[in-house]
N, C-alpha and C positions, 0 to 999 in steps of 0.2 A: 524893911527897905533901908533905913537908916544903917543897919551894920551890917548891909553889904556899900553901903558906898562909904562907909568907914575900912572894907575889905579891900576897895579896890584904890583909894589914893594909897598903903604902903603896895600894893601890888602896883600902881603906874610906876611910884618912887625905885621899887626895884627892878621893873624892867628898862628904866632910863638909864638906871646906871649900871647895868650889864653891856658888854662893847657888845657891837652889832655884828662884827665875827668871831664870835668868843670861840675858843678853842676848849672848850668845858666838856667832859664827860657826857654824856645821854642822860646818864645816870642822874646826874642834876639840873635837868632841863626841868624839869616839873616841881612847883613846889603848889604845898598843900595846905589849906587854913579849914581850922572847924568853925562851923557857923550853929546856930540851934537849931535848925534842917539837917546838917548832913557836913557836907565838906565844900571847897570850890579848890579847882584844882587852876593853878594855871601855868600855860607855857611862858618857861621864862625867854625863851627863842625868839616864840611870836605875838606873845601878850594875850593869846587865846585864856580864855576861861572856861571852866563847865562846872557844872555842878551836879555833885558827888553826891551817894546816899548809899549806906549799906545795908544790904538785901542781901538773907543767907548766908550771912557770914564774907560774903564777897562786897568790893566796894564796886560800886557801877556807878558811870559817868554817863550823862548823855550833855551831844551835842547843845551848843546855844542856839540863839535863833538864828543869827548873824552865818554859824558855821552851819547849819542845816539848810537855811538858804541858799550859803553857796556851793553845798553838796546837793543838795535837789536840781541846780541851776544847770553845774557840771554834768548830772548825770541826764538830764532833760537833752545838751546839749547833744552828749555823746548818743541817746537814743536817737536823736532826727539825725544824727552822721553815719549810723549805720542803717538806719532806713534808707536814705538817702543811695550809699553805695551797695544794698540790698537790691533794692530800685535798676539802679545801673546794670547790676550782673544783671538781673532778670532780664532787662531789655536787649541786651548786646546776644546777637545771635555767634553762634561760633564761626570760623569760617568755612567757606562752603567744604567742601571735603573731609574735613577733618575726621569725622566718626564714619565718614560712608567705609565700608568692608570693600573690596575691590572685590570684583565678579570674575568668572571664571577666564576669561578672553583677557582682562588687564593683567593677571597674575602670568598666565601665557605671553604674552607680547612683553611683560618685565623680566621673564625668565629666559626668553629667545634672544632679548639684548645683552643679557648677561652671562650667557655662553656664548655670544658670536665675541665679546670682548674677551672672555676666556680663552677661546680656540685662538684668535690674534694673539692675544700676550703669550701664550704658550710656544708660539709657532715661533716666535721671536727669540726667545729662549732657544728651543731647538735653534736655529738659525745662525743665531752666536756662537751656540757649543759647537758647530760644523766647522763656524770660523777659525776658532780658537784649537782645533782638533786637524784641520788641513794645514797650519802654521807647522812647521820645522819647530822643531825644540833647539835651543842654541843649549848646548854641555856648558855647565860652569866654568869659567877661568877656574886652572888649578891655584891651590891657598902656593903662594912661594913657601919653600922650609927655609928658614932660619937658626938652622944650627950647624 
């Protein structure tokens, strides 16, 4: 216990003096200290630690307690907010008609409105071209020549 908290005053010391909007790489956000366990890794961003052990030839990190709590905390929260709007859809009925199929008579009476508006708008047309067809044609004014 003693040489992690010899780990972590140079890890406060250098996360105090990194600016708090550093414009740094990714690349050097993390730095890494060997312990006689394993490693500890920490954010130099946000002053997070974990601690590191190699397994397999790979390095594996797990969370602290501190970031497991407030990953359990989030993810608890996020489960009751989707039960919650789970909840909601289940209850809310759709509105009345929506999925009903229209039955033979409605399809009929929307078809009979929709040719008696066709036969008008058409008749209208006709009616126009009578106008425009019993009109005199006025002959162009001739072009004057100019030479």
């Amino acid at each position: 216990m003693t040489r992690f908290a010899m780990l972590s005053v140079p890890a406060l010391v250098l996360m105090m003096s990194a600016p708090a909007n550093s414009q740094e790489p990714i690349a050097n956000r993390f730095t890494m200290e060997k312990t006689e366990n394993g490693f500890v890794r920490m954010d130099t961003l946000t002053g997070e630690m974990s601690i590191c052990a190699e397994k397999a030839g790979q390095l594996v990190c797990r969370l602290s307690a501190d970031e497991r709590r407030a990953f359990e905390e989030t993810l608890s929260d996020l489960s009751a907010r989707v039960a919650a709007l789970e909840q909601r859809f289940d209850t809310v009925a759709p509105p009345s008609g929506m999925n009903d199929i229209p039955d033979e008579a409605e399809l009929d009476r929307a078809l009979g409105a929709m040719e008696k508006m066709m036969r008008r708008f058409f008749g209208m047309v006709e009616e126009l071209q009578r106008d425009f067809d019993d009109k005199p044609t006025i002959p162009p004014e001739p072009i004057p020549d100019r030479t």
